[in-house]
Kinemage of the C-alpha trace (Angstrom):
@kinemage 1
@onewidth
@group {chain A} dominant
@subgroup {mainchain}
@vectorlist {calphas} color= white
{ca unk a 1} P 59.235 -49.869 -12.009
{ca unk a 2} L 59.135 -46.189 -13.250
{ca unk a 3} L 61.021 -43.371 -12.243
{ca unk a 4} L 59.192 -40.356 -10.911
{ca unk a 5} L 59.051 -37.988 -13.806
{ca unk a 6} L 60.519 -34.339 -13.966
{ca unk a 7} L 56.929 -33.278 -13.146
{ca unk a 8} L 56.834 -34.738 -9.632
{ca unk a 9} L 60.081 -33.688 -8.410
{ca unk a 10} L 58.868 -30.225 -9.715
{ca unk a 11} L 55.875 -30.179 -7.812
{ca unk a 12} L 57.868 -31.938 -4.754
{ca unk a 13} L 60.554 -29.091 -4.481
{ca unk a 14} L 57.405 -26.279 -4.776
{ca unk a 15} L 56.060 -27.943 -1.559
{ca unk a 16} L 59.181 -27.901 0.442
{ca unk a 17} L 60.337 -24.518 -0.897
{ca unk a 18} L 56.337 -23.315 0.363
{ca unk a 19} L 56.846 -25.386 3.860
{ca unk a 20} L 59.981 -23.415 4.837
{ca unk a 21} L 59.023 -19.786 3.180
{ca unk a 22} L 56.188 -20.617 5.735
{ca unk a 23} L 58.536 -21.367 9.097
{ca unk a 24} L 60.102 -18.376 8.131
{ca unk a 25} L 57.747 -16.175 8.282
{ca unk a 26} L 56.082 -17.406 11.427
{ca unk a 27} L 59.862 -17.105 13.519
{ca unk a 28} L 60.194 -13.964 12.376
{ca unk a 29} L 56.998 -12.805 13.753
{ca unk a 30} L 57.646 -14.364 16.708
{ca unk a 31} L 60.777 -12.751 17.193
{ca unk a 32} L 59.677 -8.903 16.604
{ca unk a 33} L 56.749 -9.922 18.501
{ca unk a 34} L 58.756 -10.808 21.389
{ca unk a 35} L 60.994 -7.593 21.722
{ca unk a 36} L 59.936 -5.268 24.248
{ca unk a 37} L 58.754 -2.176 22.884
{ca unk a 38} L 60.111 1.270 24.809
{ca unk a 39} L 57.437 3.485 26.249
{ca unk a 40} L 58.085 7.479 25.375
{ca unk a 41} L 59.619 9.246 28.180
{ca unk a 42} L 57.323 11.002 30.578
{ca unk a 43} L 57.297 14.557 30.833
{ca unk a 44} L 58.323 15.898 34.476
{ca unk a 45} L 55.142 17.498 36.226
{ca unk a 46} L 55.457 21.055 36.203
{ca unk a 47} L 55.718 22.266 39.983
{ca unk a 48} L 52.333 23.626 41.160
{ca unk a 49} L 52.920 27.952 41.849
{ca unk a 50} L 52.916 29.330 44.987
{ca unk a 51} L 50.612 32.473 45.755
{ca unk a 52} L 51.716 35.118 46.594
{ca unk a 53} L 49.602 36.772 49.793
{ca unk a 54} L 49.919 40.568 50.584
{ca unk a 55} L 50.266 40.412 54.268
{ca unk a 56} L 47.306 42.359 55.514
{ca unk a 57} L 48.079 46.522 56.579
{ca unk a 58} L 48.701 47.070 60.830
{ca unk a 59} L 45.551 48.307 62.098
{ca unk a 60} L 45.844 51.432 63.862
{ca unk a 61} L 46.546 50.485 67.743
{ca unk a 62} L 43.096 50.901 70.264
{ca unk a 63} L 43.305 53.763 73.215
{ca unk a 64} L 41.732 54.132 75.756
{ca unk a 65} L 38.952 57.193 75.221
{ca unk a 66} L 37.714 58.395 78.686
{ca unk a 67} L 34.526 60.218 79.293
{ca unk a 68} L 36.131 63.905 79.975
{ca unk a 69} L 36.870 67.309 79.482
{ca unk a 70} L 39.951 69.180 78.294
{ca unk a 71} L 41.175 72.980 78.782
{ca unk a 72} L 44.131 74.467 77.851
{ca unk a 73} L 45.319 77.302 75.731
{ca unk a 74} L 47.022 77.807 72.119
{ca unk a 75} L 50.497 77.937 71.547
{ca unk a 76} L 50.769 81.789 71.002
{ca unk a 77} L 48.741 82.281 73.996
{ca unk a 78} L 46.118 84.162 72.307
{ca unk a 79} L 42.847 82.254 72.722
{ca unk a 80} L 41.477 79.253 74.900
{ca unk a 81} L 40.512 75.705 73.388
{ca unk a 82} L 38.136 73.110 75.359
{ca unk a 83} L 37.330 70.015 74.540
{ca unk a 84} L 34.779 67.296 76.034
{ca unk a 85} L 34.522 63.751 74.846
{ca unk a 86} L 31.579 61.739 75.945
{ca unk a 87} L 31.283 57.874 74.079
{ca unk a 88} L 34.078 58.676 71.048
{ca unk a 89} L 32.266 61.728 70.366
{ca unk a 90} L 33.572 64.611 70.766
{ca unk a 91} L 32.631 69.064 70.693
{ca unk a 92} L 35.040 71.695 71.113
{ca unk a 93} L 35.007 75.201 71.657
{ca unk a 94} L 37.347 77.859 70.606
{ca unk a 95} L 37.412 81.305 72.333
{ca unk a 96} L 39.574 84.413 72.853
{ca unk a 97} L 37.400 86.112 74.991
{ca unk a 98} L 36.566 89.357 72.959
{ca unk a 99} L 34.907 88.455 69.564
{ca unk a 100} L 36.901 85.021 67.557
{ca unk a 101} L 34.846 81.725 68.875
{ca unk a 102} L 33.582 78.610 66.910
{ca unk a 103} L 31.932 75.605 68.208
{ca unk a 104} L 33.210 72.121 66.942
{ca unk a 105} L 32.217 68.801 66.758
{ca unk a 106} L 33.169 65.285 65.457
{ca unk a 107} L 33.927 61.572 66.263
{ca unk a 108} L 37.326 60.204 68.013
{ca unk a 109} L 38.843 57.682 66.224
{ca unk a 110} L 40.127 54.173 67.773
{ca unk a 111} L 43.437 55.677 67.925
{ca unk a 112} L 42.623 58.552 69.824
{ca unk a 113} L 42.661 61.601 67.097
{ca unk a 114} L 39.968 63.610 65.729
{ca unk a 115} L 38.881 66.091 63.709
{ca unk a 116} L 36.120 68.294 64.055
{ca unk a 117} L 34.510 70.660 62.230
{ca unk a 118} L 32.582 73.904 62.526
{ca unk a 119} L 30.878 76.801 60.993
{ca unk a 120} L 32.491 78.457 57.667
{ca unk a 121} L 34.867 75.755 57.102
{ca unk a 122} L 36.681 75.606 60.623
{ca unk a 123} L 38.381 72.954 61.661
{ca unk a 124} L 40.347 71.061 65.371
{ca unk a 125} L 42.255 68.043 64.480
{ca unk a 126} L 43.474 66.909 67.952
{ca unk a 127} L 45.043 63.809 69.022
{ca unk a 128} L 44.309 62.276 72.563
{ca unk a 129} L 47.215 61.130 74.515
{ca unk a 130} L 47.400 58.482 77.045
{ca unk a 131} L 43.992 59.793 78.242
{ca unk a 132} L 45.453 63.088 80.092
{ca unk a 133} L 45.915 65.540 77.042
{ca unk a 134} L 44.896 66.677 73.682
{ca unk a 135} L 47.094 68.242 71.237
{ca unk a 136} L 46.521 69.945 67.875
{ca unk a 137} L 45.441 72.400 65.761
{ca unk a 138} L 42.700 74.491 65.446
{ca unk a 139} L 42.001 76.591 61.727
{ca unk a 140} L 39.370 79.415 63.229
{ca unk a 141} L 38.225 82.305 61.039
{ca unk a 142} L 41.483 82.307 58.871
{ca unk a 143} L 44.266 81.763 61.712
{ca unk a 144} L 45.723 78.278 62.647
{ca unk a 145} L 46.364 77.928 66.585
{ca unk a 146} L 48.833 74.828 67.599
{ca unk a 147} L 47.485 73.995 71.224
{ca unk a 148} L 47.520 71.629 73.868
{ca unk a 149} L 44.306 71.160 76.408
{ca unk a 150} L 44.920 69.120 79.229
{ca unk a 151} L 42.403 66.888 81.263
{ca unk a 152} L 40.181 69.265 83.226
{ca unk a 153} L 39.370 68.598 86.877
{ca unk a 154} L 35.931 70.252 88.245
{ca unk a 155} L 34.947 72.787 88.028
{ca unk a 156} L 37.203 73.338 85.004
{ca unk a 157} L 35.944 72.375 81.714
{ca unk a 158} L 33.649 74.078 79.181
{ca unk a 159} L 30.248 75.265 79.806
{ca unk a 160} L 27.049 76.745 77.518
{ca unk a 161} L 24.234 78.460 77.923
{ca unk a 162} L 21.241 79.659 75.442
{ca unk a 163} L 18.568 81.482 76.325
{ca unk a 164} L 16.071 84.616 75.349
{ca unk a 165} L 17.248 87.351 77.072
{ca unk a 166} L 14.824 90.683 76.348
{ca unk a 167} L 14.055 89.398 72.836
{ca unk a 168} L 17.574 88.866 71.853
{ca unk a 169} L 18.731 85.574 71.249
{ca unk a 170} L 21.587 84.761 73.707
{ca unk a 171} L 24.288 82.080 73.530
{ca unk a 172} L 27.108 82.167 75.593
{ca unk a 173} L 30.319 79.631 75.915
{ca unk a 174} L 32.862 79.418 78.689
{ca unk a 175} L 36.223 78.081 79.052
{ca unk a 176} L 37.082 77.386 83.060
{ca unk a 177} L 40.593 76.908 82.609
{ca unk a 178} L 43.403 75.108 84.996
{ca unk a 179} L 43.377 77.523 88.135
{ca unk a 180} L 39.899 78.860 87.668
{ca unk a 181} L 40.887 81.602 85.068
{ca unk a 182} L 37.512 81.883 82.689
{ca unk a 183} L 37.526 83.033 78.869
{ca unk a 184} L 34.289 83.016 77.385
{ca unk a 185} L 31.923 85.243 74.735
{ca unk a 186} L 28.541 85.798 74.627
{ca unk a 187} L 26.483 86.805 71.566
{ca unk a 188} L 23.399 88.674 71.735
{ca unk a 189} L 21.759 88.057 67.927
{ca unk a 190} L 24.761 87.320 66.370
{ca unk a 191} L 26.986 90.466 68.300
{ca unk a 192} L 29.890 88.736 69.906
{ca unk a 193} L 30.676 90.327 73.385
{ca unk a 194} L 33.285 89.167 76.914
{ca unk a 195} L 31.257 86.870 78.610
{ca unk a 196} L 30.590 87.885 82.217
{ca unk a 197} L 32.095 85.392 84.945
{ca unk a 198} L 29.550 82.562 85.836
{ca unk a 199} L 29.790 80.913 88.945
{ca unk a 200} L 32.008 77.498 88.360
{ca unk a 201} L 30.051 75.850 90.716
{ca unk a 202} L 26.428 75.960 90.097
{ca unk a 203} L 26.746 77.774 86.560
{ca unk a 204} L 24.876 80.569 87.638
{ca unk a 205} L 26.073 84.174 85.458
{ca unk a 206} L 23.866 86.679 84.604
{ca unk a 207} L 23.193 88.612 81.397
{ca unk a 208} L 21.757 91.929 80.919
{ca unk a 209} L 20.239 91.742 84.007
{ca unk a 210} L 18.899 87.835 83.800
{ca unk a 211} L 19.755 85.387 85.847
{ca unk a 212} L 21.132 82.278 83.516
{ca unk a 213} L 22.843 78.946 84.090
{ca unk a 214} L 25.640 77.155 82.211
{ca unk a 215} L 25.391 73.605 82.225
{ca unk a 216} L 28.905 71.944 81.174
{ca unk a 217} L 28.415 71.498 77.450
{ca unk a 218} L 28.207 67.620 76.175
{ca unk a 219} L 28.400 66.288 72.436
């Protein structure tokens, strides 16, 4: 019997030396296969931001506004101011009783102040407290008046009339004052002039000889 020859045992050790190259490789991928691969960290969530909210501005407090009228005098005593409000609306008349008047109107604010306005830039800014009083000033014809007008009772309050009176064009205002003291002017055609006294009651006063009636004057 004959020996295997150099050229088997060759070819035998090239078969084992391929078998276990092979094993080796296939462990090996088993093993990095097998470890556990580590997942990147996760970012922390960024906090949501808060708004910011401007808390809203006070709104001015509500007063009561009466239906009324309001007489009193300035602060220096020189003229008379009367005001009558009638639904948040509001005219005002400014008199000294020889030849400075102006006639004023304007809204009352929720808050109870005012400002009126007149002829040739004149101006009342008033401010109506707890229903019984105004207080302000008036700007009439250059001067400024601090004054204080309180709640009228009848027959005080302020009265008007307007009329034709022997062609002339007559308009006449009236201040009945606390205690029945009047101030008033009436102008014939644009000539300021003392107002006669009218009678508180009815309204009755008479110019240049005509009988006329003041009716309490109303925005």
């Amino acid at each position: 019997m004959k020996r295997p020859g150099p050229l088997f045992t060759l070819l035998a050790g090239l078969l084992l030396g391929l078998f276990m190259l092979s094993l080796n490789a296939t462990t090996g991928s088993e093993a990095v296969s097998s470890t556990p691969k580590k997942k990147p960290p996760t970012a922390a969530a960024s906090p949501a931001p808060t708004k910011t909210t401007t808390p809203p501005s006070p709104s001015p407090s509500r007063v009561s506004v009466p239906d009324a009228s309001y007489a009193g005098r300035t602060d220096d005593d020189s003229s008379a101011v009367a005001v009558t409000v009638r639904d948040r609306k509001a005219i005002a008349y400014f008199c000294d009783g020889r030849a400075k008047e102006s006639w004023l109107k304007g809204d009352v604010k929720d808050d109870g102040s005012m400002r009126l306005t007149g002829k040739n830039g004149d101006v009342l800014n008033g401010t109506l407290k707890e229903g019984k009083r105004i207080s302000g000033t008036a700007d009439v014809g250059g001067g400024h008046y601090g004054f204080t007008a309180d709640k009228a009772k009848k027959p005080g309050g302020l009265y008007r009339a307007t009329a034709t009176v022997r062609g002339a064009k007559v308009d006449g205002g009236w201040i009945v004052l606390p205690g029945g003291k009047q101030v008033g002017i009436v102008t014939r055609d644009g000539d300021p002039q003392a107002a006669p006294v009218i009678d508180p009651e009815t309204g009755a006063v008479t110019v240049d000889g005509q009988q006329l009636t003041a009716r309490p004057a109303t925005p």
